[in-house]
C-alpha positions as CSV (number, residue, x, y, z in Angstrom):
1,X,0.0,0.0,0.0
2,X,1.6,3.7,-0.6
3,X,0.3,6.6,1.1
4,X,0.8,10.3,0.4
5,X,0.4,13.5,1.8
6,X,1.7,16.8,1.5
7,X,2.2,19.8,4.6
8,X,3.8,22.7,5.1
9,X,6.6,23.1,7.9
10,X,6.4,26.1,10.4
11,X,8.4,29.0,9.1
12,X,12.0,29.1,10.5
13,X,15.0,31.3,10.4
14,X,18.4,31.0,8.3
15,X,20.3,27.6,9.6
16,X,19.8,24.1,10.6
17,X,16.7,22.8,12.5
18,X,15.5,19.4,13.7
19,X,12.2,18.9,12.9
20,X,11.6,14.9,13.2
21,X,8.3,15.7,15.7
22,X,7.1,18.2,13.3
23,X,7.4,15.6,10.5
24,X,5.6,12.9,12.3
25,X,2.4,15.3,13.1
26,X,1.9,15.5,9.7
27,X,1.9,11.6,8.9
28,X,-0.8,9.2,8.9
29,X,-0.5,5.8,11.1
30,X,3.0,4.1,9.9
31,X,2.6,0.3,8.5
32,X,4.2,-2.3,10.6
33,X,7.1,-2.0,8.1
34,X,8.2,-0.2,4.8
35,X,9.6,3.1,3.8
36,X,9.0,6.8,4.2
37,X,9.8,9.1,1.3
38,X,10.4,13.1,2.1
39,X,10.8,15.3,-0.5
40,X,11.2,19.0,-0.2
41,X,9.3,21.5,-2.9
42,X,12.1,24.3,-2.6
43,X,15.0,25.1,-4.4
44,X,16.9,26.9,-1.5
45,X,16.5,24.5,1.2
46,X,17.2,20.8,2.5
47,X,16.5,18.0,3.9
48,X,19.4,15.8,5.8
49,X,19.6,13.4,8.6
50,X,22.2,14.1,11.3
51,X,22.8,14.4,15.6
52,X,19.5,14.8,17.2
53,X,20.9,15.5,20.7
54,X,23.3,18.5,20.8
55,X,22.3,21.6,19.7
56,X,25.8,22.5,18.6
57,X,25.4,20.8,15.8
58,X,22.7,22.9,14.1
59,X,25.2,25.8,14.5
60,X,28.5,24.3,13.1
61,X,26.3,23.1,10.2
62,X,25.6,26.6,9.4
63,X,28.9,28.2,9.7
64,X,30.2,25.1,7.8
65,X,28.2,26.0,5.2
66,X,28.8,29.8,5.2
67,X,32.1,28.6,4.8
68,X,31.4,26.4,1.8
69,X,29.3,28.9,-0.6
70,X,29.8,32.2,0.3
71,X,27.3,35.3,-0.3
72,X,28.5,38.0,-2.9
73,X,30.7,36.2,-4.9
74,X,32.1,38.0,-7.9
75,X,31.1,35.0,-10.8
76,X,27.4,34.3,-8.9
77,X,25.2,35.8,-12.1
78,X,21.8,34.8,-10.2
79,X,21.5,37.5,-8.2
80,X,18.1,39.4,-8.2
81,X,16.8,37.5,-5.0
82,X,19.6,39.0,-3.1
83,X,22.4,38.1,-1.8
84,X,21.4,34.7,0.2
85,X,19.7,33.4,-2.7
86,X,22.4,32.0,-5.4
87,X,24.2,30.8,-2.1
88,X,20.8,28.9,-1.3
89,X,20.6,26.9,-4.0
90,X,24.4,25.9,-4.1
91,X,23.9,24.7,-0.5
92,X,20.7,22.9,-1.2
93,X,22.1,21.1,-3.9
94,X,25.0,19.9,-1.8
95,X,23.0,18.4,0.7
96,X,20.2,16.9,-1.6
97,X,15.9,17.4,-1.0
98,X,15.0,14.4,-0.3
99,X,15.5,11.4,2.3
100,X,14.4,7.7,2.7
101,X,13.9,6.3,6.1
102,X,13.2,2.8,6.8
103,X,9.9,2.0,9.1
104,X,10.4,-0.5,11.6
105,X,7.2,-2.2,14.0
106,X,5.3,1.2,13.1
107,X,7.9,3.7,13.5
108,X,10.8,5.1,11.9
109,X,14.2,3.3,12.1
110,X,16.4,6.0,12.6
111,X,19.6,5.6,15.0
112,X,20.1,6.9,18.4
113,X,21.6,10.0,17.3
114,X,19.6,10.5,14.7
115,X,17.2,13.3,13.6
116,X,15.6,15.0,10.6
117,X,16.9,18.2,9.4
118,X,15.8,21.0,7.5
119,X,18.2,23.0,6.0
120,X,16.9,26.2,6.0
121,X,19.3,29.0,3.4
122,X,17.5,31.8,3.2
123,X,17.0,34.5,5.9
124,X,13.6,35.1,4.7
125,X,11.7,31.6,4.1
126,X,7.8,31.0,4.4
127,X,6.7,27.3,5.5
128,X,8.3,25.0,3.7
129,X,6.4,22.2,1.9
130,X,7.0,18.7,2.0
131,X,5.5,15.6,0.4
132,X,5.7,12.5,2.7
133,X,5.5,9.3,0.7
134,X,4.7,5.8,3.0
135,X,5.6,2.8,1.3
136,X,4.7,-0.5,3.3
């Protein structure tokens, strides 16, 4: 059986937010076992898996980043969106829009450590919108 919905995340701030909970308001009763799809409708945002525990992470990430794909470089030609936008997409495509988790007895198998992530790279972003696929 494959289930499908779409949502909309809460609106959040520039950087790198955990928002496993969030995602698993939005979803119907998970099968026994089978997989979850995520997919992200943006072009300057992200969806990754990573430490679910310390919020230092979330910060590091960022500046990681910022130190990866800079804002106002000379050769960026994309510019009209201002100056966090060409940077957004770079950064997005680097870390990819979609995940697959495994569900295990009803629930998602992620590890310990382990939490969902948007990547958020604009300073400026409405509500994200996802589309959860449930495979199982």
């Amino acid at each position: 059986m494959i289930q499908q919905t779409e949502f909309t995340l809460r609106p959040r701030s520039y950087g790198f937010h955990l928002i496993t909970d969030e995602v698993l308001t939005h979803l119907p009763e998970l099968p026994e076992i089978g997989l979850l799809h995520l997919f992200i409708l943006h072009t300057s945002a992200a969806l990754s898996i990573n430490e679910n525990v310390d919020p230092d992470v979330g910060g590091d990430l960022k500046r990681v980043f910022d130190r990866l794909v800079r804002e106002r470089e000379p050769f960026y030609t994309h510019t009209c969106e201002g100056d966090d936008d060409m940077p957004a997409h770079a950064k997005s495509t680097l870390v990819g829009v979609s995940l697959t988790i495994p569900i295990v007895r009803g629930r998602l198998r992620l590890g310990m450590w382990q939490g969902i992530y948007l990547c958020e790279f604009r300073r400026h972003a409405s509500g994200r919108r996802l589309v959860a696929t449930i495979i199982g």
